[in-house]
N, C-alpha and C positions, 0 to 999 in steps of 0.2 A: 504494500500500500504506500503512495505516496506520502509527504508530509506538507502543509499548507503553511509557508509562513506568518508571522503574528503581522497584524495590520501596523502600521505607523504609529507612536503612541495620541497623535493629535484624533486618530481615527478609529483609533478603540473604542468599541461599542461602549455606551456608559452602563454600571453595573446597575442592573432591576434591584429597587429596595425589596429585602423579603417582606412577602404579605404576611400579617398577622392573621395566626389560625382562626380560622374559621367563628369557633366556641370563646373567644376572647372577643369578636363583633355581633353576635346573631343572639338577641335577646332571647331570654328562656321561653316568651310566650310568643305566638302569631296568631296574631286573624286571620283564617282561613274564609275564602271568599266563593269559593264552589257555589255559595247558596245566589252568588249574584250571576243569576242561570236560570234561564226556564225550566231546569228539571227539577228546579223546588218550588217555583212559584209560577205563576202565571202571566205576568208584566214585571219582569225587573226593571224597565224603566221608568215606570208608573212610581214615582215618591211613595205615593200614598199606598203601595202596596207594598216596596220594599226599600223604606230612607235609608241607601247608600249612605247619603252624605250623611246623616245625623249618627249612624252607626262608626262611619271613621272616624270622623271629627269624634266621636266622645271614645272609641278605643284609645286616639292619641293622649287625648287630655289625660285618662288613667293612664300614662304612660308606656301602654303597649306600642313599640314603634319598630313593629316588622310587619310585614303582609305576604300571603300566599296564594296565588294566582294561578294562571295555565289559559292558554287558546282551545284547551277542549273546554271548561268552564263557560260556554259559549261571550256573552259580552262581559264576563266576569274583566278582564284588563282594562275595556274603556270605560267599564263603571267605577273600577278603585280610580284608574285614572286621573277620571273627570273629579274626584270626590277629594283626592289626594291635590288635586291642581286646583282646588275651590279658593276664591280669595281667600274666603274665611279659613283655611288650613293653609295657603302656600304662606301669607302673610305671617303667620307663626312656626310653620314648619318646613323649612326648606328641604330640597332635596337629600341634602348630605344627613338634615337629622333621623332616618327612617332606611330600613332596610326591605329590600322588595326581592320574593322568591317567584320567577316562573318556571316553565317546563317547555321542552319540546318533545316531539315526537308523534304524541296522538292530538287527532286533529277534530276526530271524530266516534262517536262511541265504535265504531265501525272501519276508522280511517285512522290508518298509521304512518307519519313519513318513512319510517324506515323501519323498524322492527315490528311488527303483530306479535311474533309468534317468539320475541327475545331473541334473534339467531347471537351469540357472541359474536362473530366477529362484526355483526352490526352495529355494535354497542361499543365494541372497543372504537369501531372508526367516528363513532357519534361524541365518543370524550373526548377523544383526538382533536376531534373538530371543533370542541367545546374549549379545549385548553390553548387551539391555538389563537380563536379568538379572545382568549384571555389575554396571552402573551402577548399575540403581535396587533391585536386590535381595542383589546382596553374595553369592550364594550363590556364584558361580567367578570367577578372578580374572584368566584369560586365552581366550583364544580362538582353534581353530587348526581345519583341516580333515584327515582322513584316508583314502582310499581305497587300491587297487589300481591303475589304469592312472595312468602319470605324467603324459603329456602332458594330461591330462585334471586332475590339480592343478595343473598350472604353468597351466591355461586360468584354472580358478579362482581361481587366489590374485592373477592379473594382474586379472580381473574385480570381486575382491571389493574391490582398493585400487581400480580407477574409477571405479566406482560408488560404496562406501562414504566415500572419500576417507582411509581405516584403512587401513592391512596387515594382515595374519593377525600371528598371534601366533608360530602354529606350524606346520607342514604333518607330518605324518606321513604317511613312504610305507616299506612294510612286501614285501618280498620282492622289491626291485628293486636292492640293492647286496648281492651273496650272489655265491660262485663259480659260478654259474651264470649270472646277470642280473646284468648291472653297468650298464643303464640309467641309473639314479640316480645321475648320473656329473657330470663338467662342466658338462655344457649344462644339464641339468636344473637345478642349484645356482645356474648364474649366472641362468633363469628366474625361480626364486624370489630372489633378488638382486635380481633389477630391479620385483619384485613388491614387495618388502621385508620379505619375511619374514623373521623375526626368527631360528627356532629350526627348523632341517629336524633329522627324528631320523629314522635310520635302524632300521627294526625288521624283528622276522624273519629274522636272516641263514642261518638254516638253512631258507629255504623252510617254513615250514610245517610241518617236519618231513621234507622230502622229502630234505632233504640230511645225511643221519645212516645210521649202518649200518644200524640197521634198518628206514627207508626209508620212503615211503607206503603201501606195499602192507600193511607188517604191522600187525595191529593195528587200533581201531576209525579211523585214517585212510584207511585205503583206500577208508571207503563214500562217503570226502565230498572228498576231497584234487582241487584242479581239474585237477591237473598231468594230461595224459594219458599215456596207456601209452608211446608213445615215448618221451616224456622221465624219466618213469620208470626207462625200460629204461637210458638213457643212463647216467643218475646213478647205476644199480647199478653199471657200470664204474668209477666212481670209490671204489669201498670199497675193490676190489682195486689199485689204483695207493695210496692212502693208506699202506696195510695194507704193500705192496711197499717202503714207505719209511719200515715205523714206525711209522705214524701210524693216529689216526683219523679218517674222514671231517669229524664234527663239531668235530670240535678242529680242524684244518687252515680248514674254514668259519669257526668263531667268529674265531678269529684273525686270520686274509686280512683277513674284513670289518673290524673293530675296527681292525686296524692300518691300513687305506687310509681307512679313511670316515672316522676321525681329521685327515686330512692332505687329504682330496676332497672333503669337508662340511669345513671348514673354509674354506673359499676368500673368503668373506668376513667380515671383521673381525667376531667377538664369537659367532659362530652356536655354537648347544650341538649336540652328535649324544649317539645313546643310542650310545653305543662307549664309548670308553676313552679320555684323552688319551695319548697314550705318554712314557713316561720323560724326565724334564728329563736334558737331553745331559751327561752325566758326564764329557766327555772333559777337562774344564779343573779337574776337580775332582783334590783328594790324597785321594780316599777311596775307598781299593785295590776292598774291597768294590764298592762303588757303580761304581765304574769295569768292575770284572767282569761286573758283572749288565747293565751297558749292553752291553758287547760282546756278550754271548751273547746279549741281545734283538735286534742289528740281524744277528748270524748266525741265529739263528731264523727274522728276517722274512725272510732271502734264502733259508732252503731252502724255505718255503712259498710264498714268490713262486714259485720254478722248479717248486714242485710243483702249485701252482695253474696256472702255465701248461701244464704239461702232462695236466692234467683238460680245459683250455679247446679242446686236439686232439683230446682225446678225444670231445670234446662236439660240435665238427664247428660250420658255421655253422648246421646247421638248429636246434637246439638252444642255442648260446649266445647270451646275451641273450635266449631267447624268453618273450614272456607271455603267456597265456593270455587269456580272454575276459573281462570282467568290468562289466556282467551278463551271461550268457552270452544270444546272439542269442535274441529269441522269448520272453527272460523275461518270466514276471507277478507281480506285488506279490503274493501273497495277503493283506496285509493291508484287513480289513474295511474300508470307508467311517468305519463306524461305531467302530472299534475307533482310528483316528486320533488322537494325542493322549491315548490311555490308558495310563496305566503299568501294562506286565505284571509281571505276578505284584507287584502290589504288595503290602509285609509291612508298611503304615503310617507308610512316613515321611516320604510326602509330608503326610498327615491331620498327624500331630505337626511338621512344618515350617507348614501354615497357623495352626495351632493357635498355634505358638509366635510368627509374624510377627502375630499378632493380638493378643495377649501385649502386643507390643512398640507 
């Protein structure tokens, strides 16, 4: 092999500062925005059926300042968008103060750029591409993978450090740590551990929606929700066990989840989860207050722990823990040959991004 001599020193590339990991920028909590989509409601752009803006604008003010997005979400990116670019929010919250996650790949329940069916080396050439627009075009600053079946990210993210000789950044796995599916549990955590991935975030904890009183069935989720009728049927038993103690199904979900995946996504030193950190331990403090609100937080967690365990009887083994198919057997891409590589429904911003790298 030849050797390449070193450039001039006036002509020496300048040295990239390292990026700061991941889990030291990406707040513990995000608002996931899937529901800003016709396949939870019926006009997401209708205010009055679902205030985007009143919903960010008061996430920020509680300080939640990350967001989670996707082009399959149908107008889920022009409605955070719009909402995030509100006078009343740009004027107090600039760009730089707020961290924004999307996704690429699936375009359509139905429609995949490039992987349907996970092939690897699809996915390997999909980070590639994802890292070199990191590197050499600046436009995102990290890089992680997202699906549904777990064992099938931990394949990945082990694959993508052998091959690439990188870790992922992130993995996002979405309806696998929820009172129903606790998959996304130990083993999985220390998978990604030995993979090294940076930042697992747990999302979804209400299923999709399936785990809420008013359920899959009601509403424009039942045309599309994968969960099938048995498990549906299951999880309506669990509104009346809630309801018998008080409670409500989603609240007892949000909860469970946030309070375990807190302490179970945690297992190795520095990783962020989208939950919650729970309360620094009050007990050694003189601050009566504070000392209060710890107690009734760890009686809290113990009556939803006994109450979550006894949804998990109810649920029986056929049902807990279970996941569905995903892609379901027999799937086909409908996405065109031809249509590979095109932004849907583009409204110009990639034309004004080449425009402006051209600029530059």
């Amino acid at each position: 092999m030849g050797s390449v001599a070193p450039l001039p020193q006036q002509q020496q590339p300048a040295q990239k500062t390292p990026k700061q990991p991941l889990h030291e920028v990406l707040p513990p909590l995000l608002l996931g925005t899937a529901t800003f989509n016709y396949q939870y409601v019926s006009n997401p752009l209708n205010p009055e059926i679902l205030p985007a803006l009143s919903i960010v604008t008061r996430t920020l003010e509680l300080g939640i300042s990350a967001f989670d997005t996707s082009p399959y979400y149908g107008p889920s990116e022009q409605i955070l968008g719009a909402a995030l670019s509100h006078p009343s929010n740009a004027a107090k919250y600039p760009r730089s103060s707020y961290f924004l996650v999307t996704k690429a790949g699936r375009i359509g329940p139905s429609e995949f750029d490039y992987s349907p069916g996970v092939d690897p080396v699809l996915v390997l050439g999909a980070v590639r591409e994802l890292r070199r627009l990191r590197d050499e075009e600046g436009v995102i600053r990290y890089v992680g993978i997202s699906g549904y079946p777990v064992t099938t990210l931990c394949d990945l993210a082990a694959l993508v450090r052998s091959e690439t000789g990188e870790p992922l950044d992130a993995v996002l796995s979405y309806g696998h740590f929820t009172i129903q599916n606790t998959t996304l549990s130990t083993s999985a955590v220390q998978r990604f551990e030995q993979a090294g991935v940076d930042v697992v975030l747990n999302a979804s904890m209400l299923g999709m929606g399936l785990l809420t009183t008013r359920g899959a069935d009601a509403g424009p989720m039942a045309s599309w929700h994968p969960s099938p009728e048995g498990l549906r049927k299951a999880v309506r038993s669990l509104v009346g066990l809630a309801q018998a103690k008080g409670e409500k199904l989603e609240v007892v979900a949000i909860r469970w989840a946030m309070d375990n995946w807190a302490r179970e996504g945690a297992s190795k030193g520095g990783s962020v989860i989208e939950g919650y950190n729970p309360a620094a331990d009050a007990s050694a403090t003189d601050n009566k207050e504070l000392a209060q609100a710890h107690d009734w937080s760890l009686e809290r967690r113990d009556k939803i722990q006994k109450l979550v365990e006894r949804m998990w009887e109810a649920l029986g083994a056929e049902w807990k823990d279970y996941s569905w198919s995903s892609p379901d057997p027999g799937f086909v891409n409908t996405r065109k040959k031809e249509e590979m590589g095109v932004v849907p429904l583009d409204d110009g911003i990639m034309e004004k991004y080449s425009k402006k790298k051209q600029v530059r």
